[in-house]
Backbone as ProteinMPNN parsed JSONL, in Angstrom:
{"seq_chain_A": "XXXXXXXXXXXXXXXXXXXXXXXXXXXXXXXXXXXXXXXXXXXXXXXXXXXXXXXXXXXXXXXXXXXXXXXXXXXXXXXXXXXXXXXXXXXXXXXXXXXXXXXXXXXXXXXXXXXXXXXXXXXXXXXXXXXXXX", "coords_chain_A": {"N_chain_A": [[3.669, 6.075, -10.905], [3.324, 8.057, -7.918], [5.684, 10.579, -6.994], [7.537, 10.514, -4.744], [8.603, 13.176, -2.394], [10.366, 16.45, -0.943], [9.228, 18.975, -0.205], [11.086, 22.369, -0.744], [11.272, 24.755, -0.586], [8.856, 27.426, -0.987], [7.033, 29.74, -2.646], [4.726, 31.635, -2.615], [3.397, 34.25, -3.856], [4.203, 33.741, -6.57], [3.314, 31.25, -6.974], [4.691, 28.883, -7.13], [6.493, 26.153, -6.046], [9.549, 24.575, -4.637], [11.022, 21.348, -5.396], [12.631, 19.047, -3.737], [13.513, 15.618, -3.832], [14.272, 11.98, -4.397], [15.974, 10.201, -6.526], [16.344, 7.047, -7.879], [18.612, 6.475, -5.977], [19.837, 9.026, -6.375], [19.881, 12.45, -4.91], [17.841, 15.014, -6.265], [16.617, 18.229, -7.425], [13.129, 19.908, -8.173], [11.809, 22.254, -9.497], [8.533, 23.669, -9.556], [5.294, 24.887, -10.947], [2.776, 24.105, -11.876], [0.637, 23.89, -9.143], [-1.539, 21.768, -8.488], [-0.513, 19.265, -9.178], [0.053, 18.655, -7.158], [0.342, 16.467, -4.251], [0.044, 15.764, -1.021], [1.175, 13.193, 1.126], [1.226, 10.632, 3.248], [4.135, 9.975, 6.0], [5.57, 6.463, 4.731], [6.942, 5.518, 6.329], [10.35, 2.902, 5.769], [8.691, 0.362, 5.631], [6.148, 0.613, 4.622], [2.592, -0.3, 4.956], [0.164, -3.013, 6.58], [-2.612, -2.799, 6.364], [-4.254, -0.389, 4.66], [-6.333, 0.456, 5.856], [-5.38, 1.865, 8.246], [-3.83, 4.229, 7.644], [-3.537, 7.68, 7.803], [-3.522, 9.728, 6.299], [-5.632, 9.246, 3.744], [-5.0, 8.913, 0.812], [-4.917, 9.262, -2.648], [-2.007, 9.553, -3.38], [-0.638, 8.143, -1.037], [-1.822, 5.267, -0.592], [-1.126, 4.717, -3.536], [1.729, 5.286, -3.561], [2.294, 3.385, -0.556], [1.643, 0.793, -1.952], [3.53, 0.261, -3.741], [5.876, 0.701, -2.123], [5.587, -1.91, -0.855], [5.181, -3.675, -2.606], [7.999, -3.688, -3.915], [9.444, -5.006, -2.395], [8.253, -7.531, -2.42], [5.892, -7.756, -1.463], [2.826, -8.796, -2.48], [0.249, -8.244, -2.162], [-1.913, -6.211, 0.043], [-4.201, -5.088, 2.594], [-7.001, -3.393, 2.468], [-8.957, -2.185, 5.193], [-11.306, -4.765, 5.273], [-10.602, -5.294, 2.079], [-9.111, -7.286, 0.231], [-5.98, -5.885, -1.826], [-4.009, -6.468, -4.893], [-1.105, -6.548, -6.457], [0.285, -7.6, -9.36], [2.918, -9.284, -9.457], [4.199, -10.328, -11.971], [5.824, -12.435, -12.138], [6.587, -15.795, -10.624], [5.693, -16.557, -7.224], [6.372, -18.649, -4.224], [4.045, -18.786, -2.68], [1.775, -20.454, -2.22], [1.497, -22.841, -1.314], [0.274, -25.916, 0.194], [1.041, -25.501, 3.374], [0.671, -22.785, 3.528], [-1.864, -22.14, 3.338], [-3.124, -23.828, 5.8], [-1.636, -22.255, 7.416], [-3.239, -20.128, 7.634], [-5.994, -20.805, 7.818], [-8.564, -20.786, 9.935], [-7.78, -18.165, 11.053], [-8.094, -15.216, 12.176], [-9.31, -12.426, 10.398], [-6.278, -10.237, 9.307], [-4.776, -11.009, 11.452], [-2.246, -12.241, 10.373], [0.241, -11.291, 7.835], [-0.912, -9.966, 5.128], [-3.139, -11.728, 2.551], [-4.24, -13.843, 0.021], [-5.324, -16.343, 0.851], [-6.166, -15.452, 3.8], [-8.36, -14.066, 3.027], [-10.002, -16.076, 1.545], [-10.232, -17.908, 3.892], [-11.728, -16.647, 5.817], [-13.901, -15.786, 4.735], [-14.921, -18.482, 4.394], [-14.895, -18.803, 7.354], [-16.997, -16.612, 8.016], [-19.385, -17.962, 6.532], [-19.932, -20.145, 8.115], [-20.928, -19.447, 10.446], [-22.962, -17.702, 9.916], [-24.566, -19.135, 7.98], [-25.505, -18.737, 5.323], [-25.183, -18.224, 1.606], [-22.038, -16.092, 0.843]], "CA_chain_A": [[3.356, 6.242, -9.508], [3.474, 9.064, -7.257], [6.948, 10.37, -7.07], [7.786, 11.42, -3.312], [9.743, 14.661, -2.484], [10.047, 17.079, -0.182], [9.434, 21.009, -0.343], [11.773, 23.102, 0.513], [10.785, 26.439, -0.89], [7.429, 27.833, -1.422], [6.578, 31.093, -3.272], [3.433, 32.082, -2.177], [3.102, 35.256, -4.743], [4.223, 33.453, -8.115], [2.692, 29.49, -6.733], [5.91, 27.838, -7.537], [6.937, 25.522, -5.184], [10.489, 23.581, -4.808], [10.626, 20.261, -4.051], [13.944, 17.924, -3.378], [13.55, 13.815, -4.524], [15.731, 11.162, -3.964], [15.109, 9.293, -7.36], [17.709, 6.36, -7.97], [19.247, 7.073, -5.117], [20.479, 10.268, -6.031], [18.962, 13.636, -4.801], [17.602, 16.115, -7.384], [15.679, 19.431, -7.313], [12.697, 19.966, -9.204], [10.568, 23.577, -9.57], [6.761, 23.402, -10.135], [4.468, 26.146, -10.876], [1.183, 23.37, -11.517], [0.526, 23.296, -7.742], [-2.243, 20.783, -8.523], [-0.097, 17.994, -8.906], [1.43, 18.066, -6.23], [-0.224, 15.661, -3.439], [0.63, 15.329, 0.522], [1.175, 11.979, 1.52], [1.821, 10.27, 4.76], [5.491, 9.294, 5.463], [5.458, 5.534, 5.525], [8.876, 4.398, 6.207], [10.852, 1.503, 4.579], [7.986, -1.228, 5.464], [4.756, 0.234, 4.15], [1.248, -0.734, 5.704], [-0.286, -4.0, 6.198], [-3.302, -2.132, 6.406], [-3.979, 0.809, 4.366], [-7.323, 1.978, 6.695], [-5.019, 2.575, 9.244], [-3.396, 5.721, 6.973], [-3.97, 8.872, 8.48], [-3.871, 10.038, 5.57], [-5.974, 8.402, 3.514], [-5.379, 9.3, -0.154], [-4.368, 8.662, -3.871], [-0.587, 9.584, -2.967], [-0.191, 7.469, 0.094], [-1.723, 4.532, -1.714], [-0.118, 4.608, -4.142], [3.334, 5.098, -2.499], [2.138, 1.769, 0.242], [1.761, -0.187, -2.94], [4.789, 0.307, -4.508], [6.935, 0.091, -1.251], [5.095, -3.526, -0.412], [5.939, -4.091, -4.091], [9.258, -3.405, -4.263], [9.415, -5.868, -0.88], [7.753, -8.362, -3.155], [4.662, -8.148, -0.644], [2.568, -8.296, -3.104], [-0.909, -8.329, -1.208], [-2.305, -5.375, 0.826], [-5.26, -4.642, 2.994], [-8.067, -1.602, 2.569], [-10.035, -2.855, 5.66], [-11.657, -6.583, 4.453], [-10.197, -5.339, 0.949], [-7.712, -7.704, -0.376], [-5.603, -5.376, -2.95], [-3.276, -7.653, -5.283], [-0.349, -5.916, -7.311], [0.788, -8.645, -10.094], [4.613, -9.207, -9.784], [4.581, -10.79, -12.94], [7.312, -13.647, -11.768], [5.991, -16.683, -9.361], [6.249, -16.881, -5.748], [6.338, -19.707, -3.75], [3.356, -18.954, -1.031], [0.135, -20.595, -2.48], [1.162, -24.057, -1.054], [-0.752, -26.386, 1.503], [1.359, -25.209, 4.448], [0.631, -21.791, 3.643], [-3.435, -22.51, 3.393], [-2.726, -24.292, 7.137], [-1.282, -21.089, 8.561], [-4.329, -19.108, 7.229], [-7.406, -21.455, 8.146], [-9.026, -20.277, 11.16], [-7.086, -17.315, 11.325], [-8.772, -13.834, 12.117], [-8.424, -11.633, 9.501], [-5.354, -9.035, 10.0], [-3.6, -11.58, 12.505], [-1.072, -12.402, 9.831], [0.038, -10.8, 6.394], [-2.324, -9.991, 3.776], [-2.694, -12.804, 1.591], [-5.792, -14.45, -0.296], [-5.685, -17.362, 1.647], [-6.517, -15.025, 4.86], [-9.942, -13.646, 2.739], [-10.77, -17.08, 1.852], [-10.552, -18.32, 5.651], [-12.74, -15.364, 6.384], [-15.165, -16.434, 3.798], [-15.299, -19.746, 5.125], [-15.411, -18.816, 8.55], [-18.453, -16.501, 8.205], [-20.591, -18.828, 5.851], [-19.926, -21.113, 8.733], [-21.654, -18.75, 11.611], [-23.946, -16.883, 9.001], [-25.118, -20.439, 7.1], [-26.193, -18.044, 3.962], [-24.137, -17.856, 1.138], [-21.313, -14.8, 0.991]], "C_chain_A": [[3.692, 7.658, -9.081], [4.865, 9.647, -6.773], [6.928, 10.866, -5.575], [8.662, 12.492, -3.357], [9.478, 15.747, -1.397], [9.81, 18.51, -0.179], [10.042, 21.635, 0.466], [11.685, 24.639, 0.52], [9.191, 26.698, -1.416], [7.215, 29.277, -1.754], [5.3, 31.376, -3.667], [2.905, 33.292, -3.062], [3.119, 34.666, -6.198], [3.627, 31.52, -7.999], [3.234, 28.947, -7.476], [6.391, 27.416, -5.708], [8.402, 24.502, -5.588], [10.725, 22.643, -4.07], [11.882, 19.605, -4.615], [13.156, 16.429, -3.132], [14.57, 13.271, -4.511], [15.342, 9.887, -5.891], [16.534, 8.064, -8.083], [18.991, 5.979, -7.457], [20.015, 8.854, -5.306], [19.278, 11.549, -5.691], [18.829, 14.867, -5.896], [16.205, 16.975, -6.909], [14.938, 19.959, -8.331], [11.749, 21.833, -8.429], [9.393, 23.308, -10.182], [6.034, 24.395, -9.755], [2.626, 25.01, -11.53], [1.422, 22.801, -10.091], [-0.616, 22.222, -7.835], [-1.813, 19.937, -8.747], [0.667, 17.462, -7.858], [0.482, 17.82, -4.519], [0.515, 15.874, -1.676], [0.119, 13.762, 0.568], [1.516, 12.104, 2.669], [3.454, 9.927, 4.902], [5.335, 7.797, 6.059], [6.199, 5.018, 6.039], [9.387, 3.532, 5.616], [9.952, 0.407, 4.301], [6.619, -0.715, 4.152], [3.527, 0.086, 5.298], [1.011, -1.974, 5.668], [-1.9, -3.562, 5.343], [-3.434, -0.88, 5.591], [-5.21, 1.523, 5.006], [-6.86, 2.154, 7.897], [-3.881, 4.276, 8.782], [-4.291, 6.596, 7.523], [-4.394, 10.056, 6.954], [-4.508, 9.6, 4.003], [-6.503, 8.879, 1.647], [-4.443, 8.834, -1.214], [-2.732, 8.544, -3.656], [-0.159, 8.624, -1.733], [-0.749, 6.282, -0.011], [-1.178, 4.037, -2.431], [1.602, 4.155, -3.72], [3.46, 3.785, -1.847], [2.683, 1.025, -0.673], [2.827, -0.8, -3.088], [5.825, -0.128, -3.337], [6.422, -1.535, -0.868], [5.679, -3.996, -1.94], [6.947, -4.114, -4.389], [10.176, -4.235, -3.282], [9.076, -7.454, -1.073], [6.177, -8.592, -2.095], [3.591, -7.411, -2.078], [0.464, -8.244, -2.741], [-1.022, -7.424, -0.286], [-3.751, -5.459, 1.148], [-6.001, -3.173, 2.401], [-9.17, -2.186, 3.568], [-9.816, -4.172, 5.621], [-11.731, -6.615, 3.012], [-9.194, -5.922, 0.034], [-7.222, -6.434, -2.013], [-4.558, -6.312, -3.285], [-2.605, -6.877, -6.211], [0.23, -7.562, -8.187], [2.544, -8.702, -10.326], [5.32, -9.743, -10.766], [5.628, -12.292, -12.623], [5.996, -14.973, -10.211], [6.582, -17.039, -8.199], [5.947, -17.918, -5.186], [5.238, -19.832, -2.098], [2.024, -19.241, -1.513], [0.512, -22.066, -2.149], [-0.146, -24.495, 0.248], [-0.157, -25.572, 3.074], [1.094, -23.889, 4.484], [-1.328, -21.787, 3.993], [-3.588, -23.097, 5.023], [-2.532, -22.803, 8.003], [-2.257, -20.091, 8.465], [-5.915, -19.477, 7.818], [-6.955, -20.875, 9.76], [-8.699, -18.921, 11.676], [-8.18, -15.742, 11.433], [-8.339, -12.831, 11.285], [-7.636, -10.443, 9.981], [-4.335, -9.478, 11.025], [-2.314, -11.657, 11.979], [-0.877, -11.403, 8.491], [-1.057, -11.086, 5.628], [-2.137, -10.964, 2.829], [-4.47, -13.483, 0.692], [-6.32, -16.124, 0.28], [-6.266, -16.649, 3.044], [-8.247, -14.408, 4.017], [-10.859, -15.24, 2.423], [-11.121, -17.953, 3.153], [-11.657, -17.262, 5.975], [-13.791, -15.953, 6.142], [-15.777, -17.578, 4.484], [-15.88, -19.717, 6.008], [-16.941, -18.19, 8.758], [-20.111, -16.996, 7.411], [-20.867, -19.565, 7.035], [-20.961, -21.204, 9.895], [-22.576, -17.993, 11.301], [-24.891, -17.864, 8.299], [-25.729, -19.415, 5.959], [-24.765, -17.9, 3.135], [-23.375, -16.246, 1.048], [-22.038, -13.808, -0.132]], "O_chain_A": [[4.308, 8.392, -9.855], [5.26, 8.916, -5.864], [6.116, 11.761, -5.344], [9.412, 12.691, -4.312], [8.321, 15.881, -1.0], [10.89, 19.098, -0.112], [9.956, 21.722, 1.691], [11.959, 25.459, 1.396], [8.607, 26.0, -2.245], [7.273, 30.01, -0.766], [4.853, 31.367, -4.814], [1.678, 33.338, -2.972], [2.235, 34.986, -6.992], [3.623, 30.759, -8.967], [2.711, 28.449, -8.473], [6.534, 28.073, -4.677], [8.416, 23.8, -6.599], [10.754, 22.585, -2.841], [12.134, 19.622, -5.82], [12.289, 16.276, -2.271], [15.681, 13.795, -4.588], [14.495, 9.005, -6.028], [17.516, 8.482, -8.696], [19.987, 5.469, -7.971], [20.546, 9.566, -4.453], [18.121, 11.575, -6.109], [19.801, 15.54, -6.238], [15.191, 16.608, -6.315], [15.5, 20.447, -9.312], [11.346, 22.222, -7.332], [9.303, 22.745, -11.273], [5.978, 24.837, -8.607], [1.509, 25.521, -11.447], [2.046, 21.788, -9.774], [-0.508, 21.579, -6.791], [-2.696, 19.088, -8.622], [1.429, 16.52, -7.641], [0.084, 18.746, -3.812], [1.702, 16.179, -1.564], [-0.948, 13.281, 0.186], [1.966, 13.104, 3.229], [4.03, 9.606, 3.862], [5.09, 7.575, 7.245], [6.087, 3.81, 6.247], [8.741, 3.24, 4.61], [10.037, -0.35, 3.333], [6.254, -1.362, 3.171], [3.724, 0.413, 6.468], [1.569, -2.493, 4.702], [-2.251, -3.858, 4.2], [-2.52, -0.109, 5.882], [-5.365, 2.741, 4.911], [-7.637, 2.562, 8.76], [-3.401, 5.101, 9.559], [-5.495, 6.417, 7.708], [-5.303, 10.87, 6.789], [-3.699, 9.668, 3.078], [-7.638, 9.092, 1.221], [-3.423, 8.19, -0.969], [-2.222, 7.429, -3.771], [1.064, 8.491, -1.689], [-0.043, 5.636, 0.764], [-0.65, 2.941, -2.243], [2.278, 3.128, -3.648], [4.346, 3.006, -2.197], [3.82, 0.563, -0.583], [3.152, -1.944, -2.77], [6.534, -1.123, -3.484], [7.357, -2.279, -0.571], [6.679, -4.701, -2.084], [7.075, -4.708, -5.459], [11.405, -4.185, -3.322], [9.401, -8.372, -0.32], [5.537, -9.642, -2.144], [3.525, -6.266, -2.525], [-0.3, -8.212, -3.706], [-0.15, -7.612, 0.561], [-4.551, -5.813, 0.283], [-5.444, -2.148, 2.007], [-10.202, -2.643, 3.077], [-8.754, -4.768, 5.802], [-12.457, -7.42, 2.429], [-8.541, -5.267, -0.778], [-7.964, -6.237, -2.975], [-4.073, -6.995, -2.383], [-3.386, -6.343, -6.999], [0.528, -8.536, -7.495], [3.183, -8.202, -11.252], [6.548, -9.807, -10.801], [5.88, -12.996, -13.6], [5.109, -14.79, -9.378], [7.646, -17.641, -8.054], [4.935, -18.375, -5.717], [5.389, -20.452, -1.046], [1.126, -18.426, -1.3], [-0.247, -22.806, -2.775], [-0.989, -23.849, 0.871], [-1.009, -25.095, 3.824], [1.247, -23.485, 5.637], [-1.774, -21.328, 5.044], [-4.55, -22.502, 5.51], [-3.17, -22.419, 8.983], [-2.148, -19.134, 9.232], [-6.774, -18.663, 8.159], [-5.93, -20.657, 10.406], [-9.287, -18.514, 12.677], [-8.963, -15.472, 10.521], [-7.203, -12.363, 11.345], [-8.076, -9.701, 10.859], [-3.383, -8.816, 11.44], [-1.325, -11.328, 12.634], [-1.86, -10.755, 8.131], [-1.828, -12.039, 5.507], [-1.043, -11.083, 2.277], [-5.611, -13.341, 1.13], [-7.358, -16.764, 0.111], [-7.034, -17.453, 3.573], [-9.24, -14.443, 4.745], [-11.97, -15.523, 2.872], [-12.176, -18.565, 3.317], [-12.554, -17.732, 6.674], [-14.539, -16.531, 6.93], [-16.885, -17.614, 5.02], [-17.006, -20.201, 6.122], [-17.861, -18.764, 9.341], [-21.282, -16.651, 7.571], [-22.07, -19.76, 7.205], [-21.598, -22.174, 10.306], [-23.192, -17.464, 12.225], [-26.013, -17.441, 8.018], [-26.942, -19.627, 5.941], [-23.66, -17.614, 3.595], [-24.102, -15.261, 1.18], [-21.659, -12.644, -0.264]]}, "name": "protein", "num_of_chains": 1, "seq": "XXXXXXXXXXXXXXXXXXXXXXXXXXXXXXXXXXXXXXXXXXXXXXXXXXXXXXXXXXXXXXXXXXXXXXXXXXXXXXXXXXXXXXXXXXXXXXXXXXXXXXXXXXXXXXXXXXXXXXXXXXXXXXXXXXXXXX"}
C-alpha cells in the first residue's frame, strides 16, 4: 500500500524531497530523489470514507490509504458511487445473517454502511420500478 508521510523539506535544484512517516508507531525520516513516487493524497482521518466519490481527491493514493484504514477497522466493504468495493479479511464476520438482510431491504443506497446486502436491495428495488432485468 501507499505509505503516508509528510514533507518537510524540498530541494527544488537537486529534486530530493524529505518526507517524515509514522510507521509502527514510531516516526522516521526518509530522503527521495524518484519524485515520481511520491503521490498527494487527501488526509482522511482515523475513520476513512464510506464513500470514496466523495474524495476530493480522487486518486490511487487516497484509495488506497481509505481501503486500508476501513480495513484495519475490519470495515471491510466500501463505496465508489453504486460501486460495492470488497477487501477479503480472510477470517469470518458475523454480518451476513437474516437480521442484517432486514436492516438493508428497502433501504436507499448510502443510508447505512456499505455492505452487499445494501447493492442487492438496490437491485431488487430497481428491477421492481424498471420490470427489466438488471
Amino acid at each position: 500500500y501507499v505509505l503516508p508521510g509528510e514533507v518537510i523539506e524540498f530541494h527544488r535544484a537537486g529534486q530530493v524531497i524529505t518526507v517524515q512517516a509514522v510507521i509502527g508507531g514510531k516516526s522516521q525520516v526518509f530522503t527521495l530523489t524518484n519524485l515520481s513516487s511520491v503521490r498527494r493524497r487527501q488526509d482522511l482521518g482515523q475513520e476513512g470514507v464510506n464513500d470514496m466519490i466523495t474524495l476530493s481527491d480522487l486518486n490511487e493514493a487516497s484509495l488506497l490509504w481509505n481501503l486500508k484504514i476501513r480495513y484495519d477497522k475490519e470495515q471491510i466493504y466500501t463505496y465508489t458511487g453504486s460501486i460495492l468495493v470488497s477487501v477479503n479479511p480472510y477470517k469470518m464476520f458475523d454480518i451476513y445473517g437474516l437480521d442484517a438482510v432486514k436492516r438493508y431491504e428497502g433501504q436507499i443506497l448510502g443510508t447505512l454502511p456499505p455492505h452487499i446486502f445494501a447493492i442487492g436491495s438496490a437491485c431488487y428495488s430497481r428491477l421492481g420500478k424498471d420490470h427489466r432485468a438488471q
